[in-house]
C-alpha positions as CSV (number, residue, x, y, z in Angstrom):
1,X,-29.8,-24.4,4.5
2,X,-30.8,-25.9,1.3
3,X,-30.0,-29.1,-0.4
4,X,-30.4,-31.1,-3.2
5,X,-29.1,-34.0,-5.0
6,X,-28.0,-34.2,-8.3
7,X,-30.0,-36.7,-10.3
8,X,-29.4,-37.5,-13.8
9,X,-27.9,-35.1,-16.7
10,X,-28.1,-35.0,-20.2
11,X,-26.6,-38.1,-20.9
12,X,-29.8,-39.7,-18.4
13,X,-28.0,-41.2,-16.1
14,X,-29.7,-42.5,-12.6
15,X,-29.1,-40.2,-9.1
16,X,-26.6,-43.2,-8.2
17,X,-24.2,-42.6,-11.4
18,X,-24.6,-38.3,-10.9
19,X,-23.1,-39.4,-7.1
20,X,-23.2,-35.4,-6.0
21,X,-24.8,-33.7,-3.0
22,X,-25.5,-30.0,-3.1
23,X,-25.9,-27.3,-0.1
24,X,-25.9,-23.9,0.6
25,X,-25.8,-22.1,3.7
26,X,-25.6,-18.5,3.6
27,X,-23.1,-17.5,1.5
28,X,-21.5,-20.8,1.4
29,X,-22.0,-23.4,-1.2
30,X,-20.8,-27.6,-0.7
31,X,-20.5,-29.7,-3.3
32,X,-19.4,-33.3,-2.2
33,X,-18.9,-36.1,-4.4
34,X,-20.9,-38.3,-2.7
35,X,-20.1,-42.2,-3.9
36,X,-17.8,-43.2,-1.4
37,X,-17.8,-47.2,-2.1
38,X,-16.5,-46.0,-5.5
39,X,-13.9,-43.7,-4.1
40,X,-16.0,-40.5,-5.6
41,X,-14.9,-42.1,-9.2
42,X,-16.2,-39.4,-11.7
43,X,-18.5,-39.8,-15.0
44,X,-19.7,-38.1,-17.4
45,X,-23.0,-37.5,-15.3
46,X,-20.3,-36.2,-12.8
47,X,-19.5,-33.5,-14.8
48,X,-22.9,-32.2,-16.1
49,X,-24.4,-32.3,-12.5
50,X,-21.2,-29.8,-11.7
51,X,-22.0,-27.5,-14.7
52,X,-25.7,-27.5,-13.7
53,X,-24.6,-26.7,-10.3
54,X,-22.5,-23.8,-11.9
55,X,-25.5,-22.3,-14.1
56,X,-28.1,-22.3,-11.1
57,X,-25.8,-21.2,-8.1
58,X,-27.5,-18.9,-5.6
59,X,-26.3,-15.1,-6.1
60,X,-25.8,-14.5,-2.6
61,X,-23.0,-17.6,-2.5
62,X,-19.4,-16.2,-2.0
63,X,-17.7,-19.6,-1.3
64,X,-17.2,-22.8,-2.8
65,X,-16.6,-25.7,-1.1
66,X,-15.7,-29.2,-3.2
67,X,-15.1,-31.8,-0.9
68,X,-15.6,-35.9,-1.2
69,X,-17.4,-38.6,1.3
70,X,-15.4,-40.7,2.5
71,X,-11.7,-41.9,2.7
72,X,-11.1,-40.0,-0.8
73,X,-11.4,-37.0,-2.6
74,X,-11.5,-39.0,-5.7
75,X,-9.7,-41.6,-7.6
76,X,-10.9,-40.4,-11.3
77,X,-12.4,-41.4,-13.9
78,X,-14.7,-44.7,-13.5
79,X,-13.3,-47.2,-14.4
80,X,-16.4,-48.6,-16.4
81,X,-16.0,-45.5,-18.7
82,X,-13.3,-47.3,-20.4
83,X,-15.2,-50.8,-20.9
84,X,-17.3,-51.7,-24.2
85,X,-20.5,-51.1,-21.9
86,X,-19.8,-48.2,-20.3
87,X,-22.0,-46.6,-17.8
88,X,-25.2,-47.4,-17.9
89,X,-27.0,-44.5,-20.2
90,X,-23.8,-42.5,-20.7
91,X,-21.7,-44.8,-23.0
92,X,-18.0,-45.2,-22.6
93,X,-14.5,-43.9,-24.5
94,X,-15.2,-46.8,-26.7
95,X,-18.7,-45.4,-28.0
96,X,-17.2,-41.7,-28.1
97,X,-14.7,-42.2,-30.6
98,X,-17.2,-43.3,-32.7
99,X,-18.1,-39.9,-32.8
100,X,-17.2,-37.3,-35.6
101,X,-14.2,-35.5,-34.0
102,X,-16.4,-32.1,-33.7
103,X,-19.1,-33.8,-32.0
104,X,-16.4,-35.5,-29.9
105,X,-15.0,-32.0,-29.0
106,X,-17.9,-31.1,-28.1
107,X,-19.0,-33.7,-25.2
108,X,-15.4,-33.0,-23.9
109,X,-16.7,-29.1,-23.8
110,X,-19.6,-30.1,-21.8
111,X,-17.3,-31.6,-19.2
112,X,-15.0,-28.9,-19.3
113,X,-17.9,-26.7,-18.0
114,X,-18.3,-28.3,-14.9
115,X,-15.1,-27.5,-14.0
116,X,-14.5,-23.6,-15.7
117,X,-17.5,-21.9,-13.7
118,X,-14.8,-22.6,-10.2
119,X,-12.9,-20.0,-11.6
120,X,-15.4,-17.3,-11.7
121,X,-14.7,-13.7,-9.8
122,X,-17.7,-13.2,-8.0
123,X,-16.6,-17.0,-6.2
124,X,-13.6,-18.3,-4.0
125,X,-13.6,-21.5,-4.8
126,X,-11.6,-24.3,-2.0
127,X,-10.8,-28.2,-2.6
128,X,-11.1,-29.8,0.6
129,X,-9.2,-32.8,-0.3
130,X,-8.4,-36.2,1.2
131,X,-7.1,-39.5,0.7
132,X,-6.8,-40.1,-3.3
133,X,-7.3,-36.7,-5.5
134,X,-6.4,-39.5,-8.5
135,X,-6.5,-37.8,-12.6
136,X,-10.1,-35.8,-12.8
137,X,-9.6,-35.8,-9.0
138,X,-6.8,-34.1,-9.1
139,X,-7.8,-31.3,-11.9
140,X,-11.4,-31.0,-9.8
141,X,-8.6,-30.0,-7.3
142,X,-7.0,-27.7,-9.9
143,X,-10.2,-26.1,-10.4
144,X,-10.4,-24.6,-8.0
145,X,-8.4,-21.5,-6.4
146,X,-7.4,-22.8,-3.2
147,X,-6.4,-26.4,-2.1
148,X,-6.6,-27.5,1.6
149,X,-5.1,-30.7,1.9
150,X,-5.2,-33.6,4.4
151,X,-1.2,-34.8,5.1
152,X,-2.9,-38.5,3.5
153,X,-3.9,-36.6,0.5
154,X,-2.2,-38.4,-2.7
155,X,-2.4,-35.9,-5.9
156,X,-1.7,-37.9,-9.2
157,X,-2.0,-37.1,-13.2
158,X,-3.0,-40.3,-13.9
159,X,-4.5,-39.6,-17.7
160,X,-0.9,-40.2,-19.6
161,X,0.0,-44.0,-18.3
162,X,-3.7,-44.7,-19.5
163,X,-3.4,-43.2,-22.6
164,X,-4.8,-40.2,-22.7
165,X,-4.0,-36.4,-21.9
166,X,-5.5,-34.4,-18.9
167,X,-8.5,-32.7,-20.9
168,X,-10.5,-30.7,-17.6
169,X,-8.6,-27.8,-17.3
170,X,-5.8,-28.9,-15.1
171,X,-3.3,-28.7,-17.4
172,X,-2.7,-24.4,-17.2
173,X,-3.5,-24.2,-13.2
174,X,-0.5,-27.1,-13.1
175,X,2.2,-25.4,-14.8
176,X,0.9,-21.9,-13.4
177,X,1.5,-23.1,-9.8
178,X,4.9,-25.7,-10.2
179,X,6.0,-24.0,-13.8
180,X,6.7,-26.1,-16.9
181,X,9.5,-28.9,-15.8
182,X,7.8,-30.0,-12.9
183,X,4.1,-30.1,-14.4
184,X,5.9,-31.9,-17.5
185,X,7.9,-34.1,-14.5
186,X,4.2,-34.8,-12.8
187,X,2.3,-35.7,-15.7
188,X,4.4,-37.9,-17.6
189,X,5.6,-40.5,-14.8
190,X,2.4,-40.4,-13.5
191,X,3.9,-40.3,-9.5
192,X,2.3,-39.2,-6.7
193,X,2.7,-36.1,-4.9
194,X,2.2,-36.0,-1.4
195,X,0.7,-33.3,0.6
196,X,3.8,-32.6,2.1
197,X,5.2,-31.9,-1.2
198,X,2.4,-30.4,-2.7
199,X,2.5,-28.0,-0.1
200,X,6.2,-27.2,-0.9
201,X,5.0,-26.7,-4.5
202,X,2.6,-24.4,-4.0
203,X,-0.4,-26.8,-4.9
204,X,-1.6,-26.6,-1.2
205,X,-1.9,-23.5,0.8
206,X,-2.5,-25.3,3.8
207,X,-2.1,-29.1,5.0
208,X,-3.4,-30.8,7.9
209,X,-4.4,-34.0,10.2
210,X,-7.4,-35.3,8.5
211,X,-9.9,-34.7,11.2
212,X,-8.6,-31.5,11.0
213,X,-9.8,-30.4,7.4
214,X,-13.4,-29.8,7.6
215,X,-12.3,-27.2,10.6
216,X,-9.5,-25.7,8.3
217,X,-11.9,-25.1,5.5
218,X,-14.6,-23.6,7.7
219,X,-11.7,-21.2,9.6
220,X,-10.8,-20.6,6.1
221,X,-14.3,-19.5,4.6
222,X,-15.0,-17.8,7.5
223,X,-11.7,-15.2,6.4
224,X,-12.9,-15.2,3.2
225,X,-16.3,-13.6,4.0
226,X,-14.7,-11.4,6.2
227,X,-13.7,-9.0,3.1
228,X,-15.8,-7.0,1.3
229,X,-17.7,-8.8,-1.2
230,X,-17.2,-6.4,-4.2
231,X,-13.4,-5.7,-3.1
232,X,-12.8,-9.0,-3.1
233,X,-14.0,-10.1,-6.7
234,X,-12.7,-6.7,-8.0
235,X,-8.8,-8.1,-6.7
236,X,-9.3,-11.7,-7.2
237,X,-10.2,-10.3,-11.2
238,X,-7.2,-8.1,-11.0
239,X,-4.7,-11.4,-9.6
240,X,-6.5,-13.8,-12.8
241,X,-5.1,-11.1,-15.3
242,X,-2.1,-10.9,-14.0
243,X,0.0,-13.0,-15.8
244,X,-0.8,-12.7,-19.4
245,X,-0.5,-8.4,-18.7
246,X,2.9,-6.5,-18.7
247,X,3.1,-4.5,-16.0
248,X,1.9,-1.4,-17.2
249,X,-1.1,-2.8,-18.7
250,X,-1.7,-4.5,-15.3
251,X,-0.9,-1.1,-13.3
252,X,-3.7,0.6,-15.7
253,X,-6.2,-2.5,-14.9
254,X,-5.3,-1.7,-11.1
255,X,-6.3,1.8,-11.8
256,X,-9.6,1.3,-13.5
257,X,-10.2,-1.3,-10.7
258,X,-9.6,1.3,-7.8
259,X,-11.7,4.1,-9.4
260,X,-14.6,1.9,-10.0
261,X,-14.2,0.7,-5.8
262,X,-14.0,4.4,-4.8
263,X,-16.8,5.6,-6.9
264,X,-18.6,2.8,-5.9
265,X,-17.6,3.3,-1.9
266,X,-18.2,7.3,-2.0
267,X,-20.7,8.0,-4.4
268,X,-23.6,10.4,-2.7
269,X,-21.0,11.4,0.0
């Protein structure tokens, strides 16, 4: 196993502010936002430690595993981000609107990053998630492609009653999973969803006691690396397509798919 903490990012914050521990074991990678006194709160440094993560990860890592210390998954954004003095060497909303909008655009895209690479084929990635999953919580959540929650998880869109929109691409997993009028419903009273009802939704695939979820996840990776590794990123690329394809244009993909796997499978026999 090999580990390592997160310390600093471009914007050159401390270890403290980054708040992210790192392992890999095998083929299984664990992320866990690690700053439990502030309920896993995110920053900026948040966000570039999990792109770094995402540019570096071991080859031979199949699963993802993003899960938080403590009573919470976490709560969002920290709070300091939206003070005059920000966080320590990363600066706050206040000091980024100063910025042209381009540049602005820009810092947002470097955030986004930490959160796109969860999506890629070759992974599976799972949010372990308990307690408060709260704004960037909850898209960190919507990152990635499976949710296991704990029945005291509390999933909330918290960007609009602040003031601002959902801007790390949670917005397109939302209305994937629940469709348009519920994600619309979600976002814009701000609620919480429980994990009973996330569950009915379809934004948990499975939901459990709370000492319960680290063994869930584990049973879950475990079936996960029990499929062939190629098969596996071959369908998962097929299922991602999916629904921007007609069906014929998704039946050719299928086929181009299988001949690959067979040739792949067969060749020299």
């Amino acid at each position: 196993m090999t580990e390592a903490v997160f310390a600093g990012s471009a914007e050159g914050a401390s270890p403290e502010e980054a708040g992210l521990r790192y392992e890999v074991d095998g083929e299984i990678a664990t992320i866990t936002l690690d700053r439990p006194d502030k309920r896993n709160a995110q920053t900026f440094a948040t966000w570039s430690a999990l792109a770094r993560i995402g540019d570096s990860l071991p080859q031979q890592v199949r699963v993802v595993v993003v899960r938080g210390e403590g009573p919470s998954f976490s709560a969002g954004i920290d709070l300091r981000m939206f003070t005059p003095e920000g966080v320590p060497g990363q600066g706050s909303f206040a000091s980024s609107a100063t910025l042209g909008d381009s540049a602005f655009e820009q810092r947002i895209a470097q955030a986004q990053r930490g959160f796109l690479w969860l999506r890629r084929p070759d992974i599976v990635s799972i949010a372990a998630v308990q307690g408060h999953a709260i704004g960037a919580g909850f898209q960190l959540a919507l990152a990635c492609d499976l949710r296991v929650l704990a029945d005291d998880a509390k999933l909330c869109m918290k960007e609009p009653a602040l003031g601002l929109v959902p801007d790390l691409t949670g917005t397109k997993p939302l209305v994937d999973i629940v469709g348009l009028p519920r994600a619309l419903e979600i976002c814009l009273t701000a609620r919480i969803v429980g994990a009973e009802e996330a569950a009915r939704l379809g934004l948990a695939e499975l939901v459990v006691a709370p000492d319960d979820l680290a063994g869930a996840v584990r049973d879950l990776a475990a079936a996960l690396l029990a499929v062939n590794r190629d098969a596996a990123t071959a369908t998962k690329r097929l299922l991602q397509g999916a629904v921007g394809r007609t069906l014929e244009e998704q039946t050719a993909a299928e086929r181009h798919e299988q001949v690959a796997r067979v040739k792949a499978l067969f060749a020299g026999s």
